[in-house]
C-alpha positions in Angstrom: 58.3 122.2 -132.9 57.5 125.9 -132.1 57.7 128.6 -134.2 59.1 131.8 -132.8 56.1 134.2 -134.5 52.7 135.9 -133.3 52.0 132.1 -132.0 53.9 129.1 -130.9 52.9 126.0 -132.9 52.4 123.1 -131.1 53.1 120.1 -133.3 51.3 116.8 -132.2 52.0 113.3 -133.3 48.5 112.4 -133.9 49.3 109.0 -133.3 45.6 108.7 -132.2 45.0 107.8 -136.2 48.2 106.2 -137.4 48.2 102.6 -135.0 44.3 102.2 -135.0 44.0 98.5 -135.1 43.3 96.3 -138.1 40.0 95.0 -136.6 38.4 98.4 -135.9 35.1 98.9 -136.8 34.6 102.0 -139.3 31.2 103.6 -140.1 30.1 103.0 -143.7 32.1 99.9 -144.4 30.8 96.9 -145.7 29.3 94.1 -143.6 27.1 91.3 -143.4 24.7 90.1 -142.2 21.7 92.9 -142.2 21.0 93.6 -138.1 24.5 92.5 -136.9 25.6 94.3 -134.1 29.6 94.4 -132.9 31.1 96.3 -130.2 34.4 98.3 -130.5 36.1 101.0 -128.3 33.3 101.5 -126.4 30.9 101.8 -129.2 28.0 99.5 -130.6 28.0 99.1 -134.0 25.0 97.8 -136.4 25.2 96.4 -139.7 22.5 98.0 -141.7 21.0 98.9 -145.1 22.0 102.4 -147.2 20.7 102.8 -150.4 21.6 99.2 -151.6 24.8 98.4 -150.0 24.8 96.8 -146.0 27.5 99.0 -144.1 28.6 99.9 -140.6 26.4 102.6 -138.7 27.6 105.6 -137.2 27.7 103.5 -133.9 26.4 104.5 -130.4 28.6 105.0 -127.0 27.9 101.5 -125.0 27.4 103.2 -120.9 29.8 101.5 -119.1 28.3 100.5 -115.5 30.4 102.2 -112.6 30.1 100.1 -110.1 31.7 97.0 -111.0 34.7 95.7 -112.4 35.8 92.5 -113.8 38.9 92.9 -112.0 38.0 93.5 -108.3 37.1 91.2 -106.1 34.5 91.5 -102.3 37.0 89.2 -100.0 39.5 91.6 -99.9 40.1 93.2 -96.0 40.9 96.3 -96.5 44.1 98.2 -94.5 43.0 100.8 -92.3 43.7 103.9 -94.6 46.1 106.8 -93.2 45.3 110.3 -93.3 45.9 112.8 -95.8 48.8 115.2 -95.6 49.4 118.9 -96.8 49.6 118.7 -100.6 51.4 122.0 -101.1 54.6 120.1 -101.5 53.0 117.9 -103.9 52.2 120.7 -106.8 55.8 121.0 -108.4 55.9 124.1 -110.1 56.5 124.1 -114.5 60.6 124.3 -114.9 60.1 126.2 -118.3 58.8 129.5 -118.7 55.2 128.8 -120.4 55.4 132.4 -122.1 57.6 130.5 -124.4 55.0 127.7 -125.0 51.5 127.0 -123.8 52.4 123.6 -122.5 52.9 122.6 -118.9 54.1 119.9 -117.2 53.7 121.7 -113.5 51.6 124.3 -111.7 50.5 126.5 -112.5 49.0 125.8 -115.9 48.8 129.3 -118.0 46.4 132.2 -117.3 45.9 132.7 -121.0 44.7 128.5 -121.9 41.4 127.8 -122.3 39.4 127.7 -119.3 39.3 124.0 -117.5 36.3 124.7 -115.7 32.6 126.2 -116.5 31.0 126.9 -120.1 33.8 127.3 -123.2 31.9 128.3 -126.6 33.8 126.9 -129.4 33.9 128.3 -132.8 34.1 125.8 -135.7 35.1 127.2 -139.3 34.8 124.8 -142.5 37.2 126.4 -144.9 37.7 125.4 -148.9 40.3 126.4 -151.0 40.4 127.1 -154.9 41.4 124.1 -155.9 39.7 122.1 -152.8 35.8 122.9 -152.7 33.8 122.1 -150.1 31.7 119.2 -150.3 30.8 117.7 -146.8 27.6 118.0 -145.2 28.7 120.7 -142.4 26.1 119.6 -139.9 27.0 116.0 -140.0 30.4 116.9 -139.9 30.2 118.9 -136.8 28.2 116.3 -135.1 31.2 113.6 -136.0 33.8 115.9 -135.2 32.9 117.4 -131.9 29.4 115.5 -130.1 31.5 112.9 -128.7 34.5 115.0 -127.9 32.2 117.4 -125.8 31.0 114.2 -124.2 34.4 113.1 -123.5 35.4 116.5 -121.7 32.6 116.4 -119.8 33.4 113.1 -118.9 37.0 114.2 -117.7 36.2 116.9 -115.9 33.6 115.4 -113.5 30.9 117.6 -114.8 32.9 120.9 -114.4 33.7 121.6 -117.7 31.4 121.9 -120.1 32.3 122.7 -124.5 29.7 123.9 -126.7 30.9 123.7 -130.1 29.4 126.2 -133.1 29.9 125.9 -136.4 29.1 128.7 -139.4 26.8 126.9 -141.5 28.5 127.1 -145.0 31.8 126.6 -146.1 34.0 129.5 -145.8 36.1 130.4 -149.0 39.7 131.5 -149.1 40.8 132.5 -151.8 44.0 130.9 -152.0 45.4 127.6 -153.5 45.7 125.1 -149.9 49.7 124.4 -151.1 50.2 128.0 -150.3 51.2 126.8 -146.9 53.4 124.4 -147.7 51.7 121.9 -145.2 52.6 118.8 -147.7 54.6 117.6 -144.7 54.1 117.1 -140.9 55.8 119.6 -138.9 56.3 122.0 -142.0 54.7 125.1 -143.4 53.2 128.4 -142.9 50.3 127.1 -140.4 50.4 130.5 -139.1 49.4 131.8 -142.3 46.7 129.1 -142.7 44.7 130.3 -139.5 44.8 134.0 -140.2 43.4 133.5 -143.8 40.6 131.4 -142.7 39.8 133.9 -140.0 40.1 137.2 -142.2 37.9 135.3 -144.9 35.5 134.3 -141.6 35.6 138.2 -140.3 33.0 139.6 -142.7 30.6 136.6 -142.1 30.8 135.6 -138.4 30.6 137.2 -135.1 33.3 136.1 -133.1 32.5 138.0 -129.5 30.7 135.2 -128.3 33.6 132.4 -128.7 36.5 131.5 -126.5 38.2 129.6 -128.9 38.6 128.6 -132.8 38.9 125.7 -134.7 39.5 125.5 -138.3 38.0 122.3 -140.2 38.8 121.8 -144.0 37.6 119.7 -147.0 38.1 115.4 -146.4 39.5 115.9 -149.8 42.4 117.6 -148.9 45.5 116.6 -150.0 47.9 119.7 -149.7 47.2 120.2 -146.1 48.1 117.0 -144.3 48.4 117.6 -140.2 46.8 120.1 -137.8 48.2 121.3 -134.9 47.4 123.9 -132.3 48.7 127.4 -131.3 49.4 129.3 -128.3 50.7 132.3 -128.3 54.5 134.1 -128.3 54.4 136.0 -125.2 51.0 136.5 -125.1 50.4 138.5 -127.9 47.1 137.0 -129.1 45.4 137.2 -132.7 42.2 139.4 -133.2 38.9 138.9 -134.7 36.4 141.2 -135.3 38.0 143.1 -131.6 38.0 139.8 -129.7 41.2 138.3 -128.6 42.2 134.9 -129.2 45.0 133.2 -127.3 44.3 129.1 -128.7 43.7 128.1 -131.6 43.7 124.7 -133.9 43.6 124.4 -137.4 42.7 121.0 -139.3 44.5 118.9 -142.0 43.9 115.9 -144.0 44.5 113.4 -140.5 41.3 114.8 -138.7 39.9 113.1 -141.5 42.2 109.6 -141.4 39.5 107.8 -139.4 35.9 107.3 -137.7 37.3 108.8 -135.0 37.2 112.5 -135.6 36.4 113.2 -132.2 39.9 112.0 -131.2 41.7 114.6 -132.8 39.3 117.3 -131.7 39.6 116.4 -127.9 43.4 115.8 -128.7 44.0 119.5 -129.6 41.2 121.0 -127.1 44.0 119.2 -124.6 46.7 121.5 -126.2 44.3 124.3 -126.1 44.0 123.4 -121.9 47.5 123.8 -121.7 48.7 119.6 -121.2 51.4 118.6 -123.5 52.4 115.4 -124.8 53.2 113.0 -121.7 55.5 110.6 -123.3 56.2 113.2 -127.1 58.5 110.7 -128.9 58.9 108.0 -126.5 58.4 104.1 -126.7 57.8 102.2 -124.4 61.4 101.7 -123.6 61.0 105.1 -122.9 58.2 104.4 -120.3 55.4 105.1 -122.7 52.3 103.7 -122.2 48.7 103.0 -123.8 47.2 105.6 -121.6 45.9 109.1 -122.4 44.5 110.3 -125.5 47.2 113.0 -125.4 49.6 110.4 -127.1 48.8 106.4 -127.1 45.1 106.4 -125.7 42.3 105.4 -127.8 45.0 104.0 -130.4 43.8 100.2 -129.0 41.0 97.9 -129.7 42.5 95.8 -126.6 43.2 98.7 -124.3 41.0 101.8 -125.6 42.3 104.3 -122.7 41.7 107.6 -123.6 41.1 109.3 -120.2 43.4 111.8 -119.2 46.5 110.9 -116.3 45.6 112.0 -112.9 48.5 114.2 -112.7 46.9 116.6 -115.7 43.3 116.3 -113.9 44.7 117.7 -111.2 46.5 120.6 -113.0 43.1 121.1 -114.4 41.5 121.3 -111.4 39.2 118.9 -112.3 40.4 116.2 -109.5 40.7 118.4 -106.1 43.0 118.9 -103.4 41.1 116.9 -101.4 41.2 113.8 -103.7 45.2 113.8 -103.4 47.4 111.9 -100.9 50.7 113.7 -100.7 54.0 112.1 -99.7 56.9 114.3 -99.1 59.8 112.1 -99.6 62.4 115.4 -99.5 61.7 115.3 -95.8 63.9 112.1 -95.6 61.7 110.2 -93.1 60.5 106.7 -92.8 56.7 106.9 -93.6 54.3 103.2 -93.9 51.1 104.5 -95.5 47.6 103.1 -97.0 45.4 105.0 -99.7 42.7 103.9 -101.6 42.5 105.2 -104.7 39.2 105.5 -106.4 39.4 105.1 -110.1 40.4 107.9 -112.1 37.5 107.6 -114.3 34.8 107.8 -111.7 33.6 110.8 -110.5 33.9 110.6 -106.7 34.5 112.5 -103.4 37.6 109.9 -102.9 41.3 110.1 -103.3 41.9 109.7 -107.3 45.7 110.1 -106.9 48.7 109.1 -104.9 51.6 111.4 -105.7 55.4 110.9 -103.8 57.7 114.0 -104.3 61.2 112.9 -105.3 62.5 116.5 -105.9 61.5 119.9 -106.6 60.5 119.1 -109.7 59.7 114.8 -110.2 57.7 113.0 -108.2 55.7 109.3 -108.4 52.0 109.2 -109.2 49.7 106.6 -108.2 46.0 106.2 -109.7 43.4 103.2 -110.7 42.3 102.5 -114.3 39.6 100.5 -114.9 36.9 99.9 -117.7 34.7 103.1 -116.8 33.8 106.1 -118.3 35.8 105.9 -122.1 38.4 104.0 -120.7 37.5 100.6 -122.6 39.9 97.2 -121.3 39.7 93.8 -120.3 40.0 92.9 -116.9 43.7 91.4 -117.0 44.7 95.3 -117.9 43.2 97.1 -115.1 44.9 97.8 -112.4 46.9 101.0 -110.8 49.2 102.9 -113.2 52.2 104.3 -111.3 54.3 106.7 -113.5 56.8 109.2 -112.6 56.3 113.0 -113.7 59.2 115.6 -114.4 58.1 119.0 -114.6 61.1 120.4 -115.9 59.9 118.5 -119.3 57.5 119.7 -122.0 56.3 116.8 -124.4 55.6 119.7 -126.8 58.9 121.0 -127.8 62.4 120.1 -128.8 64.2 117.7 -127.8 60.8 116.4 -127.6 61.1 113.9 -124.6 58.8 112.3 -122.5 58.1 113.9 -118.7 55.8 110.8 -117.7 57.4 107.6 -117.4 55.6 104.1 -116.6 56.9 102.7 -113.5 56.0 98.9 -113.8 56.2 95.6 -113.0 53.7 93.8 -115.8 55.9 93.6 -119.0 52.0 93.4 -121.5 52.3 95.0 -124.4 49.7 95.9 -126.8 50.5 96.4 -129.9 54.4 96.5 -128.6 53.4 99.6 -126.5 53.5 99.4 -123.0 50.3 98.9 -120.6 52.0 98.9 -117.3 49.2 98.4 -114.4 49.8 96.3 -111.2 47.9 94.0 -109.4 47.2 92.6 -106.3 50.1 91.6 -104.8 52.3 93.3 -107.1 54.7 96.1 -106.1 57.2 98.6 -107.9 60.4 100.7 -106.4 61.9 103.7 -107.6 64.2 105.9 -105.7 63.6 104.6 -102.3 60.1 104.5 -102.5 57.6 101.5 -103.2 54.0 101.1 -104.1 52.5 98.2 -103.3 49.0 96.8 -104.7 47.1 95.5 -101.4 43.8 94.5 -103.2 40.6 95.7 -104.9 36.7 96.5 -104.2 34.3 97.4 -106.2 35.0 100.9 -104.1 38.8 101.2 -105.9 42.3 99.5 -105.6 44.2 99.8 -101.7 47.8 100.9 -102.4 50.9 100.8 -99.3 53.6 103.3 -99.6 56.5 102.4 -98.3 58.5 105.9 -98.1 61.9 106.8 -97.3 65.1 108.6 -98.3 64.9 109.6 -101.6 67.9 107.7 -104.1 69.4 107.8 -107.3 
């Protein structure tokens, strides 16, 4: 949904907190017995003692090693590998005009996102209302809401992007009752409104000239508020603070609060804020939607907890290289027999992370490895390389709302009756005159052959 203002509004699914499964963990529920420990999603979990009652600890990210896998296997002889080609055919351009929205699908990504790469400083305002008062501690809620987030971007990126998130120390009044906005229901309102309160009652308190960006945070108790989505702005007309302008933006709602998993919705939205819309927006998996990427399904799974970005938006992000991406030009119509190895996407590496097959000037086939590193979290039987198909002429983020990524597979698993969709060895999958094949796996990544010709269909 957008709204045609000083700011788009980018309205997310938040699906990250409605299908978390019934045998998650959450911090301070009850257990037994005292000293119990439990891993879920990546996270070790201890039963312990507060005040009188035995509950679930905060938990603590489990490291994941990087140089194994479950799945992989050391008697595999691997192909010799081909060479890499030109990828400038490879980066289809964005079919919509992104001063209209700040999602993208293509290159380039919009000048006026938030920077993919280097130091952003994030502003966090707590805002109460006058019938909602602030009540939550502000510095443990900061620490739930973004330490793990800023972990998981730093993750993403390889190292290159770094978020340092700041919040004013007290709960910020406005002086207005929180169903002003009319936020009872997702997708409706006066979020517009919402922001520029919370940042004219922030002006007199807060210096804004050192931030890049703003996120606004309200009470757990809020009940009048229920989503919160991010903005971008309506041709590039950005908002002010204190003579700083700001072109992203994310305000909070009850959801943020739905779970143990705050983090999720923070790193969701700072995905808007980058510029990457929803991959699959209201698709299933008959659509092609799958479990992966916490920009709709990842991180919604105890049994596949996938939250790392696609390849595809790494690469918009600049976050996977040039140099890590074997281009086939299928519009050429020639006969090509190739073999890639494709190190997994969650790695940080010097080797090729994605394989991606142009079909057209604006859809092509992507190839990449998933496996259980970094906060990707599966068992072995779900590893495996993803191949998807991308249409750039798509944006997840506004009506119709349909998906531009679409799971090309030959695995039927479900979990949770959403799609997983990675092959194995052996395995293969067609689509338009071109198939990917699944030669085996190391310990180094999975060995793909592309078998490339005419484009169909």
């Amino acid at each position: 949904m957008k709204r045609i203002v000083a700011l788009i509004l980018v309205v997310t699914s938040f699906v990250v907190f409605s299908n978390i499964s019934s045998a998650s963990i959450k911090p301070g529920t009850t257990c037994s017995p005292k000293g119990k420990t439990t891993t879920f999603a990546g996270m070790r979990y201890t039963c312990v003692l507060s005040g009188k009652k035995l509950v679930w600890s905060k938990g603590a990210r489990t490291p994941i090693p990087t140089s194994t896998s479950t799945s992989t296997t050391t008697t595999f002889a691997a192909p010799r590998l081909s060479s890499l080609q030109d990828v400038a055919p490879c980066k289809l351009p964005f079919g919509q005009s992104i001063s209209q929205d700040g999602g993208s699908t293509g290159f380039p990504l919009s000048p006026y996102r938030l920077p993919s790469i280097g130091t952003v400083h994030s502003l966090v305002l707590f805002v109460d209302f006058t019938d909602v008062v602030g009540t939550d501690n502000i510095a443990t809620s900061l620490h739930d809401f973004t330490d793990q987030a800023s972990a998981f971007y730093k993750s993403q990126s390889y190292g290159k992007l770094n978020i340092e998130f700041t919040a004013y120390p007290q709960w910020i009044h406005i002086n207005e009752n929180s169903s002003k906005y009319g936020m009872q229901v997702h997708g409706q309102g006066d979020v517009l409104s919402y922001l520029l309160d919370a940042v004219n009652a922030a002006k007199p308190l807060v210096d804004f000239s050192p931030y890049d960006n703003v996120y606004v945070i309200p009470p757990s108790n809020i009940k009048q508020i229920v989503f919160g989505p991010t903005f971008s702005p309506s041709g590039w007309s950005p908002f002010s603070a204190n003579g700083k302008n700001f072109y992203v933006a994310t305000v909070g709602g009850s959801d943020g609060w739905d779970s143990s998993y705050q983090w999720h919705w923070v790193a969701h939205e700072t995905g808007h804020q980058l510029g990457i819309s929803h991959p699959f927006a209201n698709g299933t998996s008959a659509d092609g939607a799958s479990v992966f990427d916490i920009m709709d399904f990842g991180g919604d799974f105890s049994e596949v907890n996938a939250p790392e970005f696609f390849g595809w938006s790494k690469w918009l992000l600049g976050w996977v290289t040039d140099s890590q991406v074997a281009c086939v030009d299928a519009t050429t119509g020639s006969t090509q027999s190739l073999n890639y190895m494709l190190s997994p996407i969650e790695r940080t590496s010097n080797d090729v992370h994605i394989s991606v097959i142009k079909l057209n000037s604006h859809t092509a086939i992507v190839a990449e490895s998933r496996r259980t590193e970094g906060f990707d979290s599966m068992s072995s039987e779900y590893e495996g390389v993803l191949v998807y198909s991308i249409d750039t002429n798509i944006n997840g983020n506004v009506a119709p709302y349909i998906p531009s990524v679409k799971i090309l597979q030959q695995n039927p698993q479900t979990v949770n009756g959403i799609l997983v969709g990675t092959l194995k060895p052996g395995q293969s999958v067609s689509y338009r005159g071109q198939t990917i094949t699944v030669l085996g796996s190391t310990t180094s990544g999975d060995f793909i052959h592309i078998s490339s010709g005419p484009v169909t269909g």
